[in-house]
LUMMIDREN-926278 format. One record per residue: residue in one letter; x, y, z of N, C-alpha, C in turn. Coordinates in steps of 0.2 Angstrom, whole numbers, plus 5000, padded with zeros to 4 digits. Layout:
aXYZXYZXYZ...
This chain:
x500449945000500050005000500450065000x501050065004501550125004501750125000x502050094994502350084988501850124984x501450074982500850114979500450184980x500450224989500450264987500850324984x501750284986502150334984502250344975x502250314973502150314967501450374964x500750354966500350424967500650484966x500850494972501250554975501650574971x502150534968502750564961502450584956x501950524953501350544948501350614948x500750624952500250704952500950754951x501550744956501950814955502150804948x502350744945502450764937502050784933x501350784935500950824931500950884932x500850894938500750964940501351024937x502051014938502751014934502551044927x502450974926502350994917501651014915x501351064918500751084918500151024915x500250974916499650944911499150934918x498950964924498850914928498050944927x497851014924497351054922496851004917x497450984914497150944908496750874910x497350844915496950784919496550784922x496350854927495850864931495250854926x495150894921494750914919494250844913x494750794911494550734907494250664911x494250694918493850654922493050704920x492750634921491850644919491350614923x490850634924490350604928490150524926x490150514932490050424931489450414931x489250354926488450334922488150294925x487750264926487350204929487850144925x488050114919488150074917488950084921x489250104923489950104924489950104931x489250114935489450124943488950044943x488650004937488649944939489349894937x489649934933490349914932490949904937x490849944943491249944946491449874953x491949864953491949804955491649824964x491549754967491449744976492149704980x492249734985492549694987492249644994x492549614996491849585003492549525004x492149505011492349455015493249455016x493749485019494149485018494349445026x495049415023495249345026496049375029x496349375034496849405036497249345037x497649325033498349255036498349235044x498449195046498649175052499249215056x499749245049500349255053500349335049x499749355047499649415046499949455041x500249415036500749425030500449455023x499849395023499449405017498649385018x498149435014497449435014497449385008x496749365010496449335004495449395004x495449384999494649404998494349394993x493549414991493249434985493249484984x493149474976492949534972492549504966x491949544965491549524960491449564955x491249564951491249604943490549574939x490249634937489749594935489749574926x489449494926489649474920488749474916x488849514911488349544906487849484904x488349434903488049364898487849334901x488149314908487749264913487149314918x486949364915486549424918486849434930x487349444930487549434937487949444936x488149474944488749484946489149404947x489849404947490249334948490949374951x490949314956491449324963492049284962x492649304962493149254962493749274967x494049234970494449264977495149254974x495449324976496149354975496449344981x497249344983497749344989498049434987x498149454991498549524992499249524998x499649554997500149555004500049605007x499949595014499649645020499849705016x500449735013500749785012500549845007x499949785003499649824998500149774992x500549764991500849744984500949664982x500749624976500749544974500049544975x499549564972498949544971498749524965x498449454966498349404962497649364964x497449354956496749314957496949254957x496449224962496849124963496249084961x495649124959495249054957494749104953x494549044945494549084940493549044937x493248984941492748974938492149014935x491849004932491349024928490749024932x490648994938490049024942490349034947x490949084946491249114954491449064960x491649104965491749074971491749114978x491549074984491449134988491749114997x491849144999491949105007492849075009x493249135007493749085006494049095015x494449025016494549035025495248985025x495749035026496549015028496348945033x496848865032496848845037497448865044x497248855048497548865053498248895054x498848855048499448845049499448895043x499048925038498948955033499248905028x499348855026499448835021499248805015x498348815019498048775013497248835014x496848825006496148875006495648845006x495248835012494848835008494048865006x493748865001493248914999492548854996x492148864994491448854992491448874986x491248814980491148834974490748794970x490348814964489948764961490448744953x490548684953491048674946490748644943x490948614937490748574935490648484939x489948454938489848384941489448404947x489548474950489348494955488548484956x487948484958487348464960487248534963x487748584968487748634972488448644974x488448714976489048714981489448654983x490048664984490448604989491048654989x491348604997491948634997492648634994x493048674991493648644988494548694993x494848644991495448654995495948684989x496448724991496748744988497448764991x497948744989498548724990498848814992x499348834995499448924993500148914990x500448874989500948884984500848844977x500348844978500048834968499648784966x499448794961499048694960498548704960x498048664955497348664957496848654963x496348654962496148664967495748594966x495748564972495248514971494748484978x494248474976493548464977493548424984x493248434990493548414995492748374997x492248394998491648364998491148354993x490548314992490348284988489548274993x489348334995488748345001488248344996x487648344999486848354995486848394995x486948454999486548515000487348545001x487148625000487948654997487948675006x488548675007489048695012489148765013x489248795022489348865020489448885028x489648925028489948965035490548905038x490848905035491748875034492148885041x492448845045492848865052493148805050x493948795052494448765049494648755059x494448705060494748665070495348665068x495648685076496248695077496648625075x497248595072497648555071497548565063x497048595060496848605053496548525050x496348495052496148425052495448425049x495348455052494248445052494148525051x493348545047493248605044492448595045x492448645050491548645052491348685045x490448665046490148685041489348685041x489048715041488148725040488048705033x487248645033486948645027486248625029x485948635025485248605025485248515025x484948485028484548415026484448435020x484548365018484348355011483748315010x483348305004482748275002482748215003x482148155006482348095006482348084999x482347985001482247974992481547984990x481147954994480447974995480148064992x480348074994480448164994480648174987x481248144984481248164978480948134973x480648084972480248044969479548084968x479448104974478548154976478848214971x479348264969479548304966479448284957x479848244956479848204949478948184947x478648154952477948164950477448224950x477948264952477548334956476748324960x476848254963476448264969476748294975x476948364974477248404979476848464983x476248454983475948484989476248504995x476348554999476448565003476348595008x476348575016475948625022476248685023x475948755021476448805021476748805028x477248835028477748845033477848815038x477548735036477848675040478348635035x478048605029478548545026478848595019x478848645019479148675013479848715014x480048685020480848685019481248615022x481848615022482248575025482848615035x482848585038483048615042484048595042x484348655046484948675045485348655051x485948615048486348585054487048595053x487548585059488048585059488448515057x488848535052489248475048490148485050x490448415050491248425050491448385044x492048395042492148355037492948345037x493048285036494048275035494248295031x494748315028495348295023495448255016x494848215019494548165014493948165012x493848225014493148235012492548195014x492548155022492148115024491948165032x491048175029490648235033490248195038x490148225044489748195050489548255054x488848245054488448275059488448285067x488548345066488648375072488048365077x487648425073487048415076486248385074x486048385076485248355073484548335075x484148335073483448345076483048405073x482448395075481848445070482048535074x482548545071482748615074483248635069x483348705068483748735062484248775067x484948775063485448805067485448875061x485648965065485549005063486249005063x486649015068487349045069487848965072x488548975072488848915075489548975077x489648955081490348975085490848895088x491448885085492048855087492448885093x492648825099493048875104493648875101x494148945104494748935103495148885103x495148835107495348765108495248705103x494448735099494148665097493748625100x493648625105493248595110492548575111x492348665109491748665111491148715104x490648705106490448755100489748765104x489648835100488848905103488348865098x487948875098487248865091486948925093x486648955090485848965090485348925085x484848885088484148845087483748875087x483248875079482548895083482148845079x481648845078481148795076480948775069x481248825063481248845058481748875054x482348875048482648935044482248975042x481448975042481149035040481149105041x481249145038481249225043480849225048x480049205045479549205052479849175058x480249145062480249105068481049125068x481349145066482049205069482049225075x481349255077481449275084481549245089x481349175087481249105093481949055093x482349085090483249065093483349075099x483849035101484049005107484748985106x485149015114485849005113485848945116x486348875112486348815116486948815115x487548745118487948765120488248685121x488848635117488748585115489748565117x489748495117490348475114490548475107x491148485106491148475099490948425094x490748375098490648335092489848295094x489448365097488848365096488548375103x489048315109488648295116488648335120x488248325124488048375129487848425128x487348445122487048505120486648535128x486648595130486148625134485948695132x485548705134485148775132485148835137x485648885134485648955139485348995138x484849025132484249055136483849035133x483149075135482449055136481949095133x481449075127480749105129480749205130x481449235126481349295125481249325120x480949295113480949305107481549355105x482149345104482449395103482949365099x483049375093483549345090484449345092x484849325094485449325093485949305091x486449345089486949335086487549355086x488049345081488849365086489149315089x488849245092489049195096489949195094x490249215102490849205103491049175110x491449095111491449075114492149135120x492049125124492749175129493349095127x493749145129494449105127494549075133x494449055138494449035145493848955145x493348955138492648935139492148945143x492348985146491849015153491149045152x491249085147490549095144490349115136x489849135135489549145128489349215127x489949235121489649315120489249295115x488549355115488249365110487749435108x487649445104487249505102486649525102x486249555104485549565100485349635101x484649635099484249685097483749705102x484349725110483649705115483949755120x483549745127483949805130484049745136x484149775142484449725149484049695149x483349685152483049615149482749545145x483249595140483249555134482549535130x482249605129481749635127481649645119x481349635115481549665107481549735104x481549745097481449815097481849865100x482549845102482849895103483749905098x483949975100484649965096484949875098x485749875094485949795096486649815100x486249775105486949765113487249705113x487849705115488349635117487849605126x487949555127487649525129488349465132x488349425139488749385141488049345146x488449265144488049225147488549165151x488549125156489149075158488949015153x489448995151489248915148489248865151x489048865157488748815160488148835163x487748905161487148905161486948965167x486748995166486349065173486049115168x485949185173485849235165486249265164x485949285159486349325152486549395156x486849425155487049505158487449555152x487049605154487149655147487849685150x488249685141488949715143488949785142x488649795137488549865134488449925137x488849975140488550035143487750065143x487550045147486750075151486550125143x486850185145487050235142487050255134x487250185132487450205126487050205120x487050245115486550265109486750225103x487350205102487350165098487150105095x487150085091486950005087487649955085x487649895091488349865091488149815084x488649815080488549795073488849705077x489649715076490049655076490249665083x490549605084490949615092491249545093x491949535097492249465098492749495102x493049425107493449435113494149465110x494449475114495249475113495649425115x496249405113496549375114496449315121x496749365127496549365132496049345136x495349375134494849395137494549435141x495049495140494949535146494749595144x494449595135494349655131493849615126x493449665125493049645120492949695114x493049655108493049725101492549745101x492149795098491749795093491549865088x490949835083490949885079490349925081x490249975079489450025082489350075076x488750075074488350115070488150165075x488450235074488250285076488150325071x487550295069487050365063487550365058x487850405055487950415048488550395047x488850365052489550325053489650265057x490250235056490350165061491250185064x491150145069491850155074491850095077x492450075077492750015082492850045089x492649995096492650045100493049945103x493249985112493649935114493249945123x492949885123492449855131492849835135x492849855141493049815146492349775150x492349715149491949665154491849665159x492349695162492349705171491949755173x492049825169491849875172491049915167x491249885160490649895156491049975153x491349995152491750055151491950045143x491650075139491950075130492150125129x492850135125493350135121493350195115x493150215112493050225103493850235101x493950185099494650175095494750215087x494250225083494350255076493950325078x493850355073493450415071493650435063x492850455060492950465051492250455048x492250485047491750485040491750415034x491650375039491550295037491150245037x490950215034490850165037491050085034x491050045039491349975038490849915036x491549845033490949805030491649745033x491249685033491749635034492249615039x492149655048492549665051492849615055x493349595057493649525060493949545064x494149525072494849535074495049465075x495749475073496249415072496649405077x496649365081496949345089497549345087x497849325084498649295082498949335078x498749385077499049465075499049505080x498349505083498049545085497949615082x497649605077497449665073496649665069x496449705067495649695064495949725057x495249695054495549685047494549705044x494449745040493849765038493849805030x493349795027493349835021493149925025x493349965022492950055025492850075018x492550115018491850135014491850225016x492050265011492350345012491850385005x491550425007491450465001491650484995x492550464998492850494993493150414990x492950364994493350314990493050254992x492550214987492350134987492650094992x492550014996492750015001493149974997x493749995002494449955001494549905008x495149865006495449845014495749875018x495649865025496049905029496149845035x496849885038497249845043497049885048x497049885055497149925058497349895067x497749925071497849885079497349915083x497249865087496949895094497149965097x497849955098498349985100498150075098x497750085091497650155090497950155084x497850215080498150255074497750255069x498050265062497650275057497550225054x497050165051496950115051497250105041x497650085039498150065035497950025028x497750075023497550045014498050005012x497549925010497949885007497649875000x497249894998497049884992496949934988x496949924983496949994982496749994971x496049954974495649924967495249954963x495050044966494550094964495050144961x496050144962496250194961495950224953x495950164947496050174941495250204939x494650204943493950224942494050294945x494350294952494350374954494750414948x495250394945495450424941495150454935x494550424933494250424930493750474930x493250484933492650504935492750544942x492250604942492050634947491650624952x491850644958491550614964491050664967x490450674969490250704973490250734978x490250804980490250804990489750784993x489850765000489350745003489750765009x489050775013489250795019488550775024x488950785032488250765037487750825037x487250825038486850895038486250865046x486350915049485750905053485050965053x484450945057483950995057483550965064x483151015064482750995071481950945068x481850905070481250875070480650925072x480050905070479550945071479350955078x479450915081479450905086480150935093x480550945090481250975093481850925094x481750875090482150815091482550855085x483350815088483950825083483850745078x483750765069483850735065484650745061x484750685060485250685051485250665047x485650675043485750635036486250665033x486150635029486850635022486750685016x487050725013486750765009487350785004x487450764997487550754992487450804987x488250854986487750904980487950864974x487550924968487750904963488550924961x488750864955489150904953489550964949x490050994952490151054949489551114954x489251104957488851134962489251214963x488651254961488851324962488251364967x488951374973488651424977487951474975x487351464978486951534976486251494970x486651454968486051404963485751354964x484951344966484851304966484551254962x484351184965484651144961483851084963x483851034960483350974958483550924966x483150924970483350884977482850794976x483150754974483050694978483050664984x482350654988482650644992482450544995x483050524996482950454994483050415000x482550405003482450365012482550285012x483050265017483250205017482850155020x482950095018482650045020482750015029x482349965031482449945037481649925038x481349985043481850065045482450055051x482449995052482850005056483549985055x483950015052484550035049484650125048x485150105045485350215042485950225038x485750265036486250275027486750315032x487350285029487950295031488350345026x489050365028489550395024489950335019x490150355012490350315008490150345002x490350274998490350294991489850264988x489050304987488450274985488450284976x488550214974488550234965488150254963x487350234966486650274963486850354964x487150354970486850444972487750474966x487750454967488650474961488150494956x487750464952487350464947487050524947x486350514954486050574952486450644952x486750664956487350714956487750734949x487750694946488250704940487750724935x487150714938486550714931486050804934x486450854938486350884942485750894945x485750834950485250844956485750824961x485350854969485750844976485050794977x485550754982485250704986485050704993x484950694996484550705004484450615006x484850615011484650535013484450525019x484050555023483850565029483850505035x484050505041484150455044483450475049x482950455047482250465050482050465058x481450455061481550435067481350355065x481650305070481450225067482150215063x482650245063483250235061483850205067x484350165066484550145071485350205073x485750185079486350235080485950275083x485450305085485250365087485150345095x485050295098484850285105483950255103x483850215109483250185106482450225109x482450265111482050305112481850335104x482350355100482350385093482150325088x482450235090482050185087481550175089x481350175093480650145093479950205096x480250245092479650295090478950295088x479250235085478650205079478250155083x478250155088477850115092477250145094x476950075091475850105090475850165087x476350175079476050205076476750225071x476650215064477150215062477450265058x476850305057476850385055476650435059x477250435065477050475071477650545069x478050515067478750575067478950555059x479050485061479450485053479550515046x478850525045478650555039478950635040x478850655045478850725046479550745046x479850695051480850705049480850695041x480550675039480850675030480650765028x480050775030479850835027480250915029x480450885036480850955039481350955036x481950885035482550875032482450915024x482150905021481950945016481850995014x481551025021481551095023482251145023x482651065026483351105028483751115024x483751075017484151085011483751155008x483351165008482951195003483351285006x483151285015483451335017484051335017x484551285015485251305015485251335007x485051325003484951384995485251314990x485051264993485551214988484751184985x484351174987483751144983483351184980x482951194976482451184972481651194975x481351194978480751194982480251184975x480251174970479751174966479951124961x480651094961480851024959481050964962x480550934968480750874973480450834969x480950764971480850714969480950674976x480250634976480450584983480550504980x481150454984481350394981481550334986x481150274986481650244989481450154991x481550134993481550054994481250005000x480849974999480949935006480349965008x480749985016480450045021480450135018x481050125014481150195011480250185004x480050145002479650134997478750145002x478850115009478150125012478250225014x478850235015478950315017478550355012x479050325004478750344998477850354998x477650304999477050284998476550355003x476850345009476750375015476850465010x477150495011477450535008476750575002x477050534998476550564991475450544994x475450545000474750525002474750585007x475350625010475250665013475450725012x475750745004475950805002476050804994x475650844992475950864985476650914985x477050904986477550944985478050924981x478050854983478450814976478150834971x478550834962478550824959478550754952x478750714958478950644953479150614960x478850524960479150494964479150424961x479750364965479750304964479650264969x479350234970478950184975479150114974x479950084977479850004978479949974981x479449914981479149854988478949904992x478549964991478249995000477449965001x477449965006476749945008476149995007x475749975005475050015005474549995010x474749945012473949935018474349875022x474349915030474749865033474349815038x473549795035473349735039473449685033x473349695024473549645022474049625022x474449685022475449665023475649635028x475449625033475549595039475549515038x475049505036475049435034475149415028x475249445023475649425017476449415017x476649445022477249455023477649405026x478349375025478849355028479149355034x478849415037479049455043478849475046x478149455054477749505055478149505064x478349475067478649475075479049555074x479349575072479649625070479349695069x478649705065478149735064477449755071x477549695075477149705079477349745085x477749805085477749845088477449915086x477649915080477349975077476549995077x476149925079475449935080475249915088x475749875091475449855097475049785098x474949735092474649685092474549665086x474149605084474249575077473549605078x473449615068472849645066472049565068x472349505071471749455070471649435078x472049485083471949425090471249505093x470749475096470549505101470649565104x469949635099470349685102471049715099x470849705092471449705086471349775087x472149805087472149895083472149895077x471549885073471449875067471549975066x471249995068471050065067471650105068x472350085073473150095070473250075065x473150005063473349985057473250035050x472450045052472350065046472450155044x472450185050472450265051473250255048x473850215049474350225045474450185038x474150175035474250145030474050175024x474650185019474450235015473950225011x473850185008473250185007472350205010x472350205013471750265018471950335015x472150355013472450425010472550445003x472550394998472850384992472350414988x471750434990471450494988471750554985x472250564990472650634991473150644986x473050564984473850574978473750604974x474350654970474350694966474850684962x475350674965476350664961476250584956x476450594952476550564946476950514950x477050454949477250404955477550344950x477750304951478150234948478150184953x478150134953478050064956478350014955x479049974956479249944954479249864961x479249814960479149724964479349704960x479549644965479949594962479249534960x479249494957478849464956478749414963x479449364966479249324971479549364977x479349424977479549464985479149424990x479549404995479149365000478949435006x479549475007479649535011478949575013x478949615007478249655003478049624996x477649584998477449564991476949574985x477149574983476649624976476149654976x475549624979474749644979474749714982x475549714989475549804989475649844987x476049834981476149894974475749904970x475149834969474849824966474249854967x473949864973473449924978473449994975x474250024977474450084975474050104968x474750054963474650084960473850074955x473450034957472650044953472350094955x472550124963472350174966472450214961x472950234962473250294956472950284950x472850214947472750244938472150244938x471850244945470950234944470850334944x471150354948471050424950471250464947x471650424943471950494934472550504935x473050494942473650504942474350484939x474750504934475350474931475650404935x475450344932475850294936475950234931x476450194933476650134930476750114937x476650014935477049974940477449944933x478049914936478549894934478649804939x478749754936478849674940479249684937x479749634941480149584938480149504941x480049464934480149424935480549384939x480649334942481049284946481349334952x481149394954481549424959481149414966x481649434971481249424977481349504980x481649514985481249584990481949634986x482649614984483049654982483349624975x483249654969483549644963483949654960x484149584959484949544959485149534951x484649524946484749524938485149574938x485549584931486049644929485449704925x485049664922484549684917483849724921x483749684924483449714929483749774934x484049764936484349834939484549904935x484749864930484949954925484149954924x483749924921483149954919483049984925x482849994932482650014937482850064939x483650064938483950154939483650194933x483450194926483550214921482750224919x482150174924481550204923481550254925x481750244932481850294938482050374937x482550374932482950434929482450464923x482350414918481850444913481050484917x480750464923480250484926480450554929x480950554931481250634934481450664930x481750654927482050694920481250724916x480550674915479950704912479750724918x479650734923479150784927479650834932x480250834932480550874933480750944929x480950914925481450944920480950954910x480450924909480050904905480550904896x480950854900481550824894481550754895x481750734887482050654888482550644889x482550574891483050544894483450514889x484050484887484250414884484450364885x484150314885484550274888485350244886x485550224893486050184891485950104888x486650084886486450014881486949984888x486749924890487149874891487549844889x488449834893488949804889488549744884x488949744878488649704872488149694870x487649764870487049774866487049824861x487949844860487949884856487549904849x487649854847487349834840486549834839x486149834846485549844848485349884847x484449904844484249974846484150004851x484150054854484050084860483250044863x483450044872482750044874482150094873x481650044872481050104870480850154876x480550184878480450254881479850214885x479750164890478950124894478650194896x478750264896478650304899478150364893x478450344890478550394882477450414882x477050374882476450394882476050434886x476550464892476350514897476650574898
């Protein structure tokens, strides 16, 4: 990384020297939807044992096989010698140093393959070869100390009975009793000969390995299904299965993080709850003994933040982790004894793929900068500036122009402090204003961080500013500010989206006569919410939001999670139906007036279809500008290549006609040159 940045550095002064540096500035261009899907990811980064070299993915997306594909490269901690080591044709993913580093292994489908299996690969060269031969594909990789045996989660497989009823499509089945198979813990030799760990009519969510090898954490619940997530349980086994016992109880509260202490004494883990282990709140670190009592919260009484990751320290006397504080993330450092946290970083960042590596002692994470796509970074406990190893975006930053962005806060209607992220256009001139999207994140209980957003890179280069508001029902903020939304879910949230907008507009950076509101998920029911309670948009995009939260409720994948917002299910005795439906946008959709878009997946289990399909009849019965848009085979987030440019580029075509009353063109797809352009789906309004 040093090498590489000092070469930069000699770069730019010989430009500058030879005056062309004017010239280079100036040949950088705004980046296009087709090029910010071009842009590679990087994810899962693997740190060596002996701290020398990383392994990771990086994915690219390939046009023909409509997808991105992932194949895993090795780098030297230092930034320099990086190389791609596995080249198949349907990617690979999960790659995990053994023990002694000597050998890889990772998860890949080859040819003969059925699914996933695991393959070994040597690190001084050679192919790589096929290590299991399982039914169902393999996946969450720990490599037991001595490097011998290499845990692993898979689903049960289909009997023969089972698959025969398939072949004759006598497959009926009880919903969300016999339509899945349950998930267990698997080991496997050397030889490729696998043995169950665990088993019986229960799904394993999470699995923890002790430092030793000895022992392992599970969470159980009764189903893989989302629905019954909340009904995990931490239990707590030998490693080769016995002696399973069960440390808690009957809290509905999903956990994760499971980290056994390096002593065995007890079980860290994480959840979504407060001290007594309550749901619906920010996520706290959590200790429980393993040999069974209660669980006692680590996390500072006090503390506003949302703990992402977390795991012990070498020792045991320290505990890492990571925390979402609103429009950024930070490593912080826990003392156990005293409950007293640390914040070891600070930046305008946020992280992905965070590890702490005992046998270094160092953490190893992707960060994510406004000014630069996430890269690797090293960094010690110890403090300092946490150290670029990759350095995979340099050739795109050179290329195109980046955005500003910056924190912006405002008061809620109410006198509560809001934020968000706020994005001008580029080339952005003081005193002019300017086209404001403003585009609400999903969850809600998550929050748009600092980084490098390639949609919002877009709209900025196509000169509109962005607005990414971190609402109330957003996490990072203290749980008094998440759980706002309780028995009633349009009590604050909507109205932080409208003041936030107030506040760009009075900083002289918007437009008040060209808003566009945009967004996903939760951001999609905001939408929904939004355009039923203000004409002031000009143009809006709606996807997956709800329209009517008594039928979304049980249409959904989801509902233990939901039932805060209203206080009860809409079918049990004494239902708050009349909550439900006083916030549901649809009671209001009379009021619509903004020309609007609708875009679902066809099999969205999350929000599914029938509540775009509400909206939008609403609207086209009433005379309002609308299209819905499906997509075939997708589910709550869209993963086709084709499918997603269409999505950014209806999106742009709709704002571009009702903001600006111009067309748009579109972009062509790598290797559709040769193609005519796409037709205008928009063109008749």
């Amino acid at each position: 990384m040093r090498h590489l940045a000092g070469r930069s550095v000699v770069l730019l002064a010989a430009l500058v020297l030879s005056g062309a540096w004017g010239a280079y500035a100036q040949d950088k261009r705004p980046i296009a939807f087709v090029d910010a899907m071009e842009l590679p990811t990087i994810q899962d980064p693997q740190l060596a044992p002996d701290g020398r070299q990383i392994l990771f993915v990086m994915d690219k997306p390939d046009w023909k096989a409509n997808r991105r594909v992932g194949h895993i490269y090795r780098i030297n901690a230092d930034g320099s010698g990086q190389i791609q080591l596995t080249f198949g044709e349907r990617g690979e993913s999960s790659p995990r140093w053994s023990r002694d580093g000597k050998t890889i292994a990772f998860t890949a489908r080859r040819d003969g393959d059925q699914n996933d299996q695991i393959y070994l690969l040597d690190t001084n060269g050679g192919e790589a070869r096929r290590l299991t031969n399982h039914p169902t594909a393999p996946g969450n990789l720990t490599w037991a100390p001595g490097g011998k045996t290499i845990f692993f989660t898979a689903t049960d497989a289909k009997s023969g009975d089972e698959g025969e009823r398939d072949r004759l499509r006598d497959d009926v089945y009880a919903f969300e009793e016999t339509n899945f198979k349950q998930r267990h813990v698997w080991t496997t030799d050397l030889e490729g000969q696998t043995r169950k760990v665990t088993d019986g009519d229960y799904s394993v969510g999470q699995f923890s390995l002790s430092a030793d090898g000895t022992r392992v954490a599970i969470t159980r619940t009764t189903s893989p299904l989302l629905e019954f997530s909340h009904l995990a349980e931490v239990w707590v086994m030998s490693a080769d299965g016995s002696g399973a016992r069960q440390l808690t109880s009957g809290n509905r509260v999903a956990e994760g993080n499971l980290a056994i202490s390096p002593d065995n004494a007890q079980v860290l883990f994480t959840a979504a709850a407060n001290e007594k282990i309550e749901g619906y709140h920010n996520g706290k670190i959590f200790v429980i003994p393993f040999g069974g009592g209660a669980a006692r919260l680590l996390s500072p009484a006090d503390a506003t933040y949302q703990v992402a990751e977390a795991a012990w320290s070498k020792d045991g006397r320290t505990v890492y982790f990571t925390a979402n504080l609103g429009v950024h993330d930070e490593i912080f450092r826990l003392d156990p004894s005293t409950g007293r946290a640390t914040q070891l970083t600070r930046g305008d960042h946020s992280y992905g793929g965070w590890q702490y590596v005992e046998s270094v002692d160092a953490f190893i994470f992707t960060r994510n900068t406004p000014q630069r796509p996430g890269e690797i970074y090293l960094a010690k406990p110890a403090g300092g500036e946490p150290a670029r190893v990759t350095s995979v975006f340099d050739e795109a930053l050179a290329k195109f122009k980046v955005a500003r962005q910056e924190r912006i806060t405002w008061k809620g209607q109410d006198g509560v402090d809001v934020e968000g992220l706020l994005y001008y256009p580029l080339d952005y001139r003081e005193g002019r204003k300017y086209p404001l999207i403003v585009y609400t994140h999903g969850g809600p209980a998550s929050s748009d961080q600092f980084g490098f957003s390639s949609d919002a890179q877009v709209y900025t280069g196509k000169g509109y500013a962005v607005l990414r508001p971190n609402y109330r029902g957003s996490t990072g903020y203290g749980d008094p500010f998440l759980r706002e939304m309780s028995k009633g879910y349009f009590k604050q949230s909507h109205l932080d989206v409208m003041t936030g907008t107030d506040a760009v507009i009075a900083k002289g950076v918007a437009d008040p006569e060209k808003l566009v509101k945009m967004g996903w998920s939760a951001g999609g029911h905001m939408t929904n919410k939004i355009i039923t309670f203000t004409d002031r948009f000009k143009a809006a995009s709606s996807g997956a939001g709800a329209a009517n939260w008594i039928s979304m409720y049980a249409q959904s994948d989801n509902r233990e999670f939901r039932t805060p917002w209203f206080g009860g299910t809409p079918w049990q005795a004494n239902a708050p139906i009349d909550l439900y439906w006083n916030n549901s946008p649809l009671k209001d959709v009379s009021k619509v007036k903004t020309p609007t878009i609708f875009l679902v997946g066809e099999q969205d289990p999350r929000v599914p279809m029938p509540q775009s399909v509400e909206m939008y009849r609403a609207l086209k019965t009433n005379g309002v500008p609308t299209h819905l848009y499906v997509a075939p085979r997708e589910g709550h987030g869209w993963t086709e290549l084709r499918h997603r440019l269409f999505k950014l580029q209806i999106e742009m075509e709709w704002f571009e006609k009702w903001i600006h009353n111009r067309a748009y063109t579109w972009e062509k797809a790598p290797g559709d040159d040769k193609k005519e352009p796409p037709k205008s789906p928009t063109a008749q309004q």
